[in-house]
N, C-alpha and C positions, 0 to 999 in steps of 0.2 A: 504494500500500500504506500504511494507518495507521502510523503514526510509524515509518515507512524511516526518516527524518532522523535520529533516535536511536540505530539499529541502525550498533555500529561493533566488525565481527568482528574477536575475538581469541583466544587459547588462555584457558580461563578457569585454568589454572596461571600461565600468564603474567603477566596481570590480578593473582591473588594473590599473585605474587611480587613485583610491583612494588610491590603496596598495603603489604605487611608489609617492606620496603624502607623506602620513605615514612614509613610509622607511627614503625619501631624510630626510623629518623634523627632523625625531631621529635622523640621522646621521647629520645634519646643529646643531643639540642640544649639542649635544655631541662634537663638534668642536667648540665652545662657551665652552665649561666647559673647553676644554681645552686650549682655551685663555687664560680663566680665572684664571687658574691653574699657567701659565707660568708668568700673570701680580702679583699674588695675591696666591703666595704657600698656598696649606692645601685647599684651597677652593672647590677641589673636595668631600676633606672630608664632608665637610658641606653639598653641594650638596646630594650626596647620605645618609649622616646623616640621612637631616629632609626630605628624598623625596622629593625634591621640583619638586612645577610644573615647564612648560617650562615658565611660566609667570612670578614667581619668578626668576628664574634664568635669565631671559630679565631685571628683575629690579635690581638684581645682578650686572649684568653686567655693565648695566648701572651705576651705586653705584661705582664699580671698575674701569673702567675707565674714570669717573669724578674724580678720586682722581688720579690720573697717575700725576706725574711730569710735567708741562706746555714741550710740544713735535709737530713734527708733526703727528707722529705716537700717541699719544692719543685724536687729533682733527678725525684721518681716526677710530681710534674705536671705540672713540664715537661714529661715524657718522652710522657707522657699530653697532654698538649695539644698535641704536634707529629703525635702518631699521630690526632685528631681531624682537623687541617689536612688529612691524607690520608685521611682518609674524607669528607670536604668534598670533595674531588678527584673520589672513588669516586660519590658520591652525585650529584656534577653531572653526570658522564658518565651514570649511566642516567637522571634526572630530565630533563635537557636532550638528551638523544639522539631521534636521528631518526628514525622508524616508519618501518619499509619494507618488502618482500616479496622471497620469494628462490623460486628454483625447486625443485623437488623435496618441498617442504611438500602434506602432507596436503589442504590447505585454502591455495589462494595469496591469498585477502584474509586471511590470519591473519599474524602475525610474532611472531619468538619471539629473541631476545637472549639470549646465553648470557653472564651475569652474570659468572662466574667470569672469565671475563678480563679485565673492569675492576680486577680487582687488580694484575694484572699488565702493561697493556697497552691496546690497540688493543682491543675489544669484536668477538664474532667471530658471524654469522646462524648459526641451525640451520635 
C-alpha cells in the first residue's frame, strides 16, 4: 500500500489535544524566558546558549526570583515559578509517555490518555 509507513492510527481528538498541549507549553516557556529576561538581562542568552530544557529553565527561574529584592511582586513569582516546575512535571509525563493500546476501544490500533490525571497522578487509558 502507498505510504502505509506514514499511516500511524490515532483518535484525531487525541492528536489535537496533544498538539494544543505542546503548543500552549512552548509558548507558557517562552513567557518564563521572558520574565526572566526583564528580572535578570542576558538571561535569554544563556537560555538558548546551552539549550536548556524546560526543566532547567523552571530551576532558572526559580534561582532568579529567589534572589529578586525582598517585594511583593517576587513573593507572586516565586509562587509562579514553583507552579511552572509543576507543569514541567505535567508536560513531561504526557510528552515522554508511552503509546499503547487497551481493550475495549473502538478502534485497538488507536490510544487515547486521559490527560486529566497527570494533574493528579499516575495517567489513566480510556
Amino acid at each position: 500500500m502507498k505510504d502505509a509507513r506514514l499511516r500511524c492510527p490515532v483518535e484525531k481528538e487525541y492528536v489535537e489535544a496533544l498538539g494544543l498541549a505542546a503548543y500552549t507549553f512552548a509558548s507558557l516557556e517562552w513567557q518564563v524566558v521572558w520574565c526572566m529576561e526583564m528580572i535578570k538581562p542576558e538571561s535569554i542568552h544563556k537560555v538558548v546558549g546551552e539549550e536548556m530544557t524546560a526543566g532547567t529553565i523552571a530551576k532558572k527561574f526559580i534561582d532568579v526570583t529567589r534572589n529578586m529584592p525582598k517585594s511583593k511582586e517576587r513573593e507572586t513569582l516565586k509562587a509562579l515559578a514553583q507552579k511552572f516546575m509543576e507543569l514541567v512535571q505535567v508536560r513531561n509525563k504526557i510528552m515522554h509517555g508511552k503509546p499503547c493500546t487497551c481493550s475495549g476501544q473502538q478502534n485497538p490500533d488507536t490510544f487515547l490518555v486521559n490527560f486529566s490525571a497527570f494533574a493528579g497522578g499516575s495517567p489513566s487509558l480510556n
